[in-house]
C-alpha positions as CSV (number, residue, x, y, z in Angstrom):
1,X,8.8,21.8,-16.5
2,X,11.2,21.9,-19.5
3,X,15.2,20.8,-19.0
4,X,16.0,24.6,-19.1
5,X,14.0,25.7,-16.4
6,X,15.9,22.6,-14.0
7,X,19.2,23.7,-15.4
8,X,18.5,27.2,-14.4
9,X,17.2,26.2,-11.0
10,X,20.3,24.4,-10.3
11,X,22.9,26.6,-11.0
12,X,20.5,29.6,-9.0
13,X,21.0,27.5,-6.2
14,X,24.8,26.7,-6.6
15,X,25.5,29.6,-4.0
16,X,24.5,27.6,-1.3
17,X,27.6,25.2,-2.2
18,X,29.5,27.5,-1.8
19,X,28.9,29.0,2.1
20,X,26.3,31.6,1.0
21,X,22.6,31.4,1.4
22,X,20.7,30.2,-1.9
23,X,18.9,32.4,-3.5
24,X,14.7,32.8,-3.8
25,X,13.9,30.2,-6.8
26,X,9.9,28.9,-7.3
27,X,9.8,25.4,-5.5
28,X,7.8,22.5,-7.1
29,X,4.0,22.4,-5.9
30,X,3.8,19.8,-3.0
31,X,0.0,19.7,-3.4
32,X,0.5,16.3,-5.2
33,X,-1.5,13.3,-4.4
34,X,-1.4,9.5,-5.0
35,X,-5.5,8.9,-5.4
36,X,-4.9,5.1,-4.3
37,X,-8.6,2.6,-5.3
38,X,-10.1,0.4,-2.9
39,X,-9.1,-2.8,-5.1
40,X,-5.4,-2.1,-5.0
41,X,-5.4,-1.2,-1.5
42,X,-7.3,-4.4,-0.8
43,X,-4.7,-6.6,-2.5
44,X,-1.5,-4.8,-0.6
45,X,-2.8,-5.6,2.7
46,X,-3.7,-9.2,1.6
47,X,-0.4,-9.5,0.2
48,X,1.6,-7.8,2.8
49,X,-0.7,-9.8,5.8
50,X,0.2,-13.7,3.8
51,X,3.6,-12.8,4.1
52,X,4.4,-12.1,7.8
53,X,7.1,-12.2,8.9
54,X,8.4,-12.2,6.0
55,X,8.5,-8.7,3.7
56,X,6.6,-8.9,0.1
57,X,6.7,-7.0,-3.4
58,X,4.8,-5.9,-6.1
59,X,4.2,-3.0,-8.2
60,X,1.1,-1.0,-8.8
61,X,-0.6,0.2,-12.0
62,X,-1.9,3.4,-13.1
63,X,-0.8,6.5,-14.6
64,X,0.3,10.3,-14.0
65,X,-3.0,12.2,-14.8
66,X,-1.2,15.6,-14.0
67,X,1.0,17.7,-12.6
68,X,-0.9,17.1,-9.2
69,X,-2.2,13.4,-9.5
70,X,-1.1,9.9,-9.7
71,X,-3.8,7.4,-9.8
72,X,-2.7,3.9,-8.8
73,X,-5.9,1.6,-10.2
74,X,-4.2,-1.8,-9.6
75,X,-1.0,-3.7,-8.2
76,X,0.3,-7.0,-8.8
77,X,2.3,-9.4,-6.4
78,X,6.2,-10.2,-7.1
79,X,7.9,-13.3,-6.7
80,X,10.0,-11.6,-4.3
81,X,10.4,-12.3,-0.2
82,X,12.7,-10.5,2.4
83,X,13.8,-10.9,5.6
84,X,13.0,-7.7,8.2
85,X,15.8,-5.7,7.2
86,X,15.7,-5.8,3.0
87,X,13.7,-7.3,0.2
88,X,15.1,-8.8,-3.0
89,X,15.3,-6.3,-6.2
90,X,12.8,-6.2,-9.0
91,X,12.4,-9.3,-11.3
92,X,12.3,-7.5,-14.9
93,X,11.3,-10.7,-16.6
94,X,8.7,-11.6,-14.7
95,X,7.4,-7.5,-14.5
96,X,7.2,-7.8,-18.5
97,X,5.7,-10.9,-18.8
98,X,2.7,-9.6,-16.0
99,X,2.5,-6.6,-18.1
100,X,1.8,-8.5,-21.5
101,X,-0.8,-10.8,-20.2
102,X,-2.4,-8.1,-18.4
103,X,-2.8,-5.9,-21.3
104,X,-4.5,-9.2,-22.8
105,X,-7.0,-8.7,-20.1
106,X,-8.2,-5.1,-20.4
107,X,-5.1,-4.0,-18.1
108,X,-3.4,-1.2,-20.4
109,X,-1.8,0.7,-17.9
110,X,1.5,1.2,-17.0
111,X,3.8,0.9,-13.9
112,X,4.1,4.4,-11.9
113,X,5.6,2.7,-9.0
114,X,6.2,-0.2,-6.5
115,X,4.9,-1.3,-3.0
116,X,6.3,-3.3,-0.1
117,X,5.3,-4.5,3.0
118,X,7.2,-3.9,6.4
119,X,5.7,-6.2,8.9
120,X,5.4,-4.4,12.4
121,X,8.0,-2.0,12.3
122,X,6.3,1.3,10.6
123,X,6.7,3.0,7.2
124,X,10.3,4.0,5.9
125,X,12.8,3.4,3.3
126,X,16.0,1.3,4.1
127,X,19.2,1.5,1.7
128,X,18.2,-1.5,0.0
129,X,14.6,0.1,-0.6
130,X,16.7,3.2,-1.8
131,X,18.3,1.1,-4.2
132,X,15.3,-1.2,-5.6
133,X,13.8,2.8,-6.2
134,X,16.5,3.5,-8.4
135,X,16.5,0.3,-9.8
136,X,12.8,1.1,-10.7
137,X,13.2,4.5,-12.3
138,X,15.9,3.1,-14.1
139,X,13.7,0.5,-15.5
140,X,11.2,2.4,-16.3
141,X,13.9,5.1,-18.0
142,X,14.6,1.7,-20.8
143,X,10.6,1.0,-21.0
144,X,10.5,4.5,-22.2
145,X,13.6,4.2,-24.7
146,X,11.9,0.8,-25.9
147,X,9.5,3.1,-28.2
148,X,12.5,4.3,-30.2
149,X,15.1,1.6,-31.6
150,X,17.6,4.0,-31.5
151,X,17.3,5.0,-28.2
152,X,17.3,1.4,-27.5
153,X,20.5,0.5,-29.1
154,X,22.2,3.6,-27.1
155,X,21.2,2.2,-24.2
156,X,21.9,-1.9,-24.6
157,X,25.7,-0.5,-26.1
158,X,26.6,1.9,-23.1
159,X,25.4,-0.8,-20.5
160,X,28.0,-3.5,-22.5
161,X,30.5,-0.8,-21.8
162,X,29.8,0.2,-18.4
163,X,30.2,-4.0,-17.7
164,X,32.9,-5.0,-19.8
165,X,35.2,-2.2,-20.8
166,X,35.1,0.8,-18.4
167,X,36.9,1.8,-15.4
168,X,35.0,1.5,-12.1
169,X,35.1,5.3,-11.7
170,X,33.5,5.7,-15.4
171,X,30.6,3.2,-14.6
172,X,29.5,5.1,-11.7
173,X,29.5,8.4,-14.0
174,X,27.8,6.5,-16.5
175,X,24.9,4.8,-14.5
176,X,24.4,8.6,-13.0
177,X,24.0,10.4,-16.4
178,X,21.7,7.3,-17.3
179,X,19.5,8.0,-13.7
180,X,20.0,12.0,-14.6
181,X,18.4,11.1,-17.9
182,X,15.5,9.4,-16.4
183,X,14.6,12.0,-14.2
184,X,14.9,14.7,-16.9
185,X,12.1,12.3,-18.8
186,X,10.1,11.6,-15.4
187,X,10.5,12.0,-11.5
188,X,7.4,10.8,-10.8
189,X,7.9,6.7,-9.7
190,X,6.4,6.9,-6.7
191,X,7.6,4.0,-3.6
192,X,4.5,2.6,-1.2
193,X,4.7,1.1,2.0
194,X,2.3,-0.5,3.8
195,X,2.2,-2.1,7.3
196,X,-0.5,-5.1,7.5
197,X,0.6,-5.6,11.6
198,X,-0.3,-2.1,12.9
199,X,-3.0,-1.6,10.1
200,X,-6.7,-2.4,12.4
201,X,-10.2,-1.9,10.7
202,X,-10.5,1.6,10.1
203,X,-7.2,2.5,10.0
204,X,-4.2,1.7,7.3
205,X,-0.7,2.3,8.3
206,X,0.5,3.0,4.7
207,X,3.1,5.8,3.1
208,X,4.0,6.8,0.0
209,X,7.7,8.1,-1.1
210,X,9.8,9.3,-3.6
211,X,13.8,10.0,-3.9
212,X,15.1,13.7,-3.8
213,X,18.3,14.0,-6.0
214,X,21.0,14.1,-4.2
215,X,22.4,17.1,-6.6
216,X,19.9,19.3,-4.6
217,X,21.2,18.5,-1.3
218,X,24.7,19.1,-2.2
219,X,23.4,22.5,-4.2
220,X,22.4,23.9,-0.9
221,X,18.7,24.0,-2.3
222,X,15.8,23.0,-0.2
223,X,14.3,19.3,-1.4
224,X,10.7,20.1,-1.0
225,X,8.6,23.4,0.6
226,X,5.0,23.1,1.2
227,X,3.3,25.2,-1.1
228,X,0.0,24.2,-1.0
229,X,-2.4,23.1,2.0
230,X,-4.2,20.3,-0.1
231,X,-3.5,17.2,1.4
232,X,-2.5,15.8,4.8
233,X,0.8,14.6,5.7
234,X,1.2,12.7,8.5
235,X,3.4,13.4,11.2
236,X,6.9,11.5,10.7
237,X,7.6,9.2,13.2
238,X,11.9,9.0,15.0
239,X,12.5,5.9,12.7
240,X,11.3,7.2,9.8
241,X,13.7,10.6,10.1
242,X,16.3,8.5,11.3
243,X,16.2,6.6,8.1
244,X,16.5,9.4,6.4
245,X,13.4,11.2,5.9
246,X,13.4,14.5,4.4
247,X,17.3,14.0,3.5
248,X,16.9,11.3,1.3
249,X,13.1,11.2,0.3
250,X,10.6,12.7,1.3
251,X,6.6,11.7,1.8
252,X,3.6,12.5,-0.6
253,X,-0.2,12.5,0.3
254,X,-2.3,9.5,-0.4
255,X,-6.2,9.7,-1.2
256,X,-8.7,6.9,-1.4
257,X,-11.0,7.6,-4.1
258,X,-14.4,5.3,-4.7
259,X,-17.6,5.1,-7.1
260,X,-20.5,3.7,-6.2
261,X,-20.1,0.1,-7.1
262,X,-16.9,0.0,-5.0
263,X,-18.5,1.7,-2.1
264,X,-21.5,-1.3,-2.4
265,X,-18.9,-4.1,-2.7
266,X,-17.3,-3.0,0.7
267,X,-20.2,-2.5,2.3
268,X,-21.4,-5.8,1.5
269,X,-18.1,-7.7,2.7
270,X,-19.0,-8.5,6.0
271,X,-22.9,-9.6,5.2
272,X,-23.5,-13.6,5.4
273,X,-23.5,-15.6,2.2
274,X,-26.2,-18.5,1.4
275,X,-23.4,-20.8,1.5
276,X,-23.0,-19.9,5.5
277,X,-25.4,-22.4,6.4
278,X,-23.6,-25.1,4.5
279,X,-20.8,-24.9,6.8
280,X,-20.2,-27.6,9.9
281,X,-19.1,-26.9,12.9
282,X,-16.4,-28.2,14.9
283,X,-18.0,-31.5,16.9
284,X,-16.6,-30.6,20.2
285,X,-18.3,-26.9,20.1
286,X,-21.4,-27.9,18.8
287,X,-22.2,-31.2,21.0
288,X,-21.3,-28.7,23.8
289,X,-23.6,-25.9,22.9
290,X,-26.0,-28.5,22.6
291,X,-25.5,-29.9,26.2
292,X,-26.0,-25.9,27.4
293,X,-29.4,-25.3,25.7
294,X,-30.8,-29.3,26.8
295,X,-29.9,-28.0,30.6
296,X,-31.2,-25.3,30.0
297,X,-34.8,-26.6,28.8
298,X,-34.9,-28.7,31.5
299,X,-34.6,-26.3,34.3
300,X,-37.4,-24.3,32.9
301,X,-39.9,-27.4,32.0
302,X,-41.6,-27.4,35.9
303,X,-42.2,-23.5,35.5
304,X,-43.4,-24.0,31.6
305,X,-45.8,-26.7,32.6
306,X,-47.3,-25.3,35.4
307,X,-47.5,-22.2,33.6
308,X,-49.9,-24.1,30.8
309,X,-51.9,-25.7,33.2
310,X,-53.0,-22.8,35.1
311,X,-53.7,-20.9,31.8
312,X,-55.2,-24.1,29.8
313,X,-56.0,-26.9,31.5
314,X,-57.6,-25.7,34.7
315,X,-60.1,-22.6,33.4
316,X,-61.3,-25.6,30.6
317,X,-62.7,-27.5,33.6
318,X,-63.5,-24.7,35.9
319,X,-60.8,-25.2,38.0
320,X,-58.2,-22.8,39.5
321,X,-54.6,-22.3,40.3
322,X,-53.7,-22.2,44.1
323,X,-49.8,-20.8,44.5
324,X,-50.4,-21.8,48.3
325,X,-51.2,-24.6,47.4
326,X,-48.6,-25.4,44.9
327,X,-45.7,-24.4,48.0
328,X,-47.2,-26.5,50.3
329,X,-46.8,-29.5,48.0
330,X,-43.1,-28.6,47.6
């Protein structure tokens, strides 16, 4: 969609501003999907489960293969811990770094997006997550610029004066031309999060989001119609609209998406390994599983000998086995 056609959809929609009813404009397709693979999703919930209680970081790599489709191949853990409320923002030196040694391995992509971890209390965005999104696109907006110099230079001047020489009231315009700028360019970071404590075998508890400029709401426009019934949403829970759901983002579709080999490496997870029988057991278990099958032996050895004499012993010497016998002894 060129800048044009969002200009002209947000002054069709100004009349809702305004106290009358907006008119009919095309809405964007919600028949998007994040196609999430089995590797990434494997290292969230590793991440997110080593952390508890505590909440953990990372962003994910991949890239926007269309309109419809982001495709999130692999993510990478931050060095970044919260408490149950808020986690710290993006380290950018650290991201950069990551991203330079992973191209080094084979690892071109780029970042479409981060992921966190809330321990136990469901999927939502807080303000803090709100702002670490923003953070993110804005990021994201300079790694963009970096492929022109001159782009860059605009942008390393205006920050000096935003921080140094402007008026409080100018550096909030500022920073939201800059974010208006990014989501001209692309709207597509996309925000995961994943809860390892209610996430059992066979079911994740995950969620992906993304922001809904805030221009729209005040517009009077609606931030996103379903258009499309590919994909499943799930059903929002009371915290999740409480913390703003569908006011201040809203919730895409994820997909799992496997090949074969990745289908044959989870389904050999759970076999035993050679090195299982190199393994000891703990003394006190094993000497007492020990003493259960001695007692047990012993118990049976009258039945187990009598058993072999009257089926061995006895028919070799013409002899035979008298049960009467046998009680009367007893």
């Amino acid at each position: 969609m060129s800048g044009m056609e969002r200009l002209h959809r947000m002054f069709a929609g100004a009349g809702g501003a305004l106290g009358h009813p907006p008119p009919d404009s095309p809405t964007l397709d919600s028949s998007e999907q994040v196609y999430i693979s089995s590797l990434a999703l494997l290292k969230m919930l590793k991440h997110g489960r080593a952390g508890v209680p505590m909440e953990v970081m990372g962003l994910m790599l991949g890239e926007f293969v269309d309109e419809y489709t982001v495709r999130v191949v692999d993510v990478f853990a931050m060095p970044q811990s919260g408490t149950g409320v808020s986690v710290e923002a993006v380290d950018h030196v650290f991201q950069t770094n990551m991203l330079d040694m992973l191209k080094q391995t084979g690892r071109p992509e780029m970042v479409v997006g981060w992921y966190h971890s809330h321990p136990g209390f469901g999927c939502w965005l807080s303000g803090v997550d709100i702002n670490t999104q923003q953070v993110l696109t804005l990021l994201l907006f300079i790694v963009y610029c970096s492929s022109n110099i001159v782009d860059l230079l605009f942008i390393i001047v205006l920050t000096a004066l935003i921080w140094y020489k402007c008026i409080v009231v100018f550096r909030v315009v500022i920073i939201s031309i800059i974010m208006q700028s990014f989501e001209a360019l692309n709207q597509r970071a996309v925000a995961v999060v994943v809860d390892p404590i209610q996430s059992v075998k066979g079911k994740v508890v995950i969620d992906a989001f993304r922001l809904i400029n805030p221009q729209t709401m005040m517009l009077g426009q609606e931030p996103r119609q379903t258009t499309s019934n590919l994909g499943h949403l799930n059903k929002p829970s009371i915290q999740a609209l409480i913390h703003g759901l569908n006011r201040h983002y809203y919730s895409i579709a994820i997909n799992y998406r496997k090949n074969e080999l990745e289908e044959k490496m989870l389904l050999n997870l759970h076999k035993k390994k050679w090195t299982d029988g190199l393994t000891l057991q703990r003394f006190d278990a094993h000497s007492k599983t020990n003493e259960q099958t001695v007692q047990c032996n012993f118990s049976n050895l009258p039945n187990a000998i009598i058993g072999y004499a009257s089926a061995v012993l006895l028919p070799k010497y013409g002899c035979s086995y008298d049960q009467n016998l046998e009680e009367s002894t007893y």
